[in-house]
N, C-alpha and C positions, 0 to 999 in steps of 0.2 A: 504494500500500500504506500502511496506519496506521502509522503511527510505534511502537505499540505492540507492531502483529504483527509488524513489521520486528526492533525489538530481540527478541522472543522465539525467531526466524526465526535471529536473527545468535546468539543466547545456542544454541540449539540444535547448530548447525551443526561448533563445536570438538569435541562430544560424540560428536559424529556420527564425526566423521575419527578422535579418538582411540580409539573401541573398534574401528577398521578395523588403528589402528596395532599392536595385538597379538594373539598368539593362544593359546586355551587349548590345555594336550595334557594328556592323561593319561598316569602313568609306572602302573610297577611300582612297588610298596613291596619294602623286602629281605624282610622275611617271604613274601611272594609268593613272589619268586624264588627262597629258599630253599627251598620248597615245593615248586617246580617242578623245581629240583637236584636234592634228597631223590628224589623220585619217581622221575626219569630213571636216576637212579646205582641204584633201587632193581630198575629195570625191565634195567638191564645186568647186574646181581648174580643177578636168579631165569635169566638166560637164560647167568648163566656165561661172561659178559664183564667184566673187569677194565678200568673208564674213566676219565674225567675231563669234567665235564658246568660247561661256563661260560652262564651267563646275563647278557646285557646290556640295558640300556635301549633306548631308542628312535636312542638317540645311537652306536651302538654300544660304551657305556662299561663296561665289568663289572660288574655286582652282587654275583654270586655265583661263585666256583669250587669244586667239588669234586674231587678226586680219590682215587679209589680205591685201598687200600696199594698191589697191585703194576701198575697201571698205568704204562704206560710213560713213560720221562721225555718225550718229545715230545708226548705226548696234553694235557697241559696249555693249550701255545702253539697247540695245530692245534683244541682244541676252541673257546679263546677265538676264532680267526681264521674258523670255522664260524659259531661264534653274529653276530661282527662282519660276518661279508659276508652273511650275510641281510637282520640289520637295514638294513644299509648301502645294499644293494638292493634289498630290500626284493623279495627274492625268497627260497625253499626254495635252500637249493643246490645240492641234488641238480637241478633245472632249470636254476639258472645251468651246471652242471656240464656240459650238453646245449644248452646254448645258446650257450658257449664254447670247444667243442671247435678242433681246429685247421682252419683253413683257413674257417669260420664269422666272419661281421662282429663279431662281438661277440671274436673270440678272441684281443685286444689284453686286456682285463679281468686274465686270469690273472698279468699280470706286475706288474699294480699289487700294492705294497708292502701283505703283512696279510691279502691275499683268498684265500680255501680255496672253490676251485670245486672242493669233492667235496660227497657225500652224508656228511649229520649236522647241518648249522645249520638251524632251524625259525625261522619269522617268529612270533610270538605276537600275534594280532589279538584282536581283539576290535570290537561292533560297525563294523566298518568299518576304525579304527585300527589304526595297529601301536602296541604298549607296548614292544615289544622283539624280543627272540630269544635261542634256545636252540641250544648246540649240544655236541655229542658224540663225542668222540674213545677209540677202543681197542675197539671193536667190530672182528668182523672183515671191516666192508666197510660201505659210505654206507648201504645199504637196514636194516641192521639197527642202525648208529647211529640212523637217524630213527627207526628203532619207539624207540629207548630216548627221543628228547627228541620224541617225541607224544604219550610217557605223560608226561612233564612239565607238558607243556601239559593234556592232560585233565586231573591232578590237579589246577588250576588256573582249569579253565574257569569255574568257579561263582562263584569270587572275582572272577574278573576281567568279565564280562558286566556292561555297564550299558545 
């Protein structure tokens, strides 16, 4: 080999390893997630549900919390632990919820510290990625929290598509 293509070979080669050594992700912005709040808390208010709607990042971190005057003092902590164990697994909960049951391989999950394997936490994807998750406390049951945080998520779909 030339001594020239050698060094160009060798100069190339750190470049190489360091864009392997990180990786890009995309978040929510807060205005996003606000967005997506708004719309969830508005979609439990036309259906005569009194809630509490958290959005987190990818990390399961909180962005957003809302809660509605007389929603209950528990729907706060069980909406954040909704929105946290989707991201987290990056599964709906209402599946972890059926895929956890007792006597099921997975049904060790429910006792980790934070995790709410019921229905109301939504993963928020987008091409491929998760950005986050949404989840929904004070409805009266998993199937009607998720209708309130999938209108979150559609309020949101157009912003977030890339």
């Amino acid at each position: 080999m030339k001594p020239a293509l050698l060094l160009l070979c060798l100069g190339i080669l750190p470049l190489a390893a360091s864009a392997q050594g990180t990786h890009s992700i995309k978040l929510l912005t807060p205005e996003t997630a606000l967005k997506a709040a708004q719309a969830a808390l508005k979609k439990c208010r036309d259906s005569g549900y009194q809630a509490t709607v958290a959005v987190v990042d990818r990390m399961g971190v909180v962005q957003v919390l809302l809660r509605d005057r007389y929603a209950g003092a528990h729907t706060p902590r069980m909406a954040r632990a909704k929105a946290y164990t989707a991201a987290s697994f990056r599964t709906n909960t209402t599946e972890l919820a059926e895929a956890t049951q007792a006597g099921k391989p997975q049904s060790g999950v429910r006792q980790l510290p934070g995790v709410a394997a019921v229905g109301g936490g939504l993963m928020i994807e987008a091409a491929g990625s998760l950005l986050g998750a949404i989840g929904v406390s004070g409805a009266p049951g998993g199937k009607e929290d998720d209708a309130c945080a999938a209108a979150g998520i559609a309020a949101i779909r157009e912003d977030i598509e890339f």
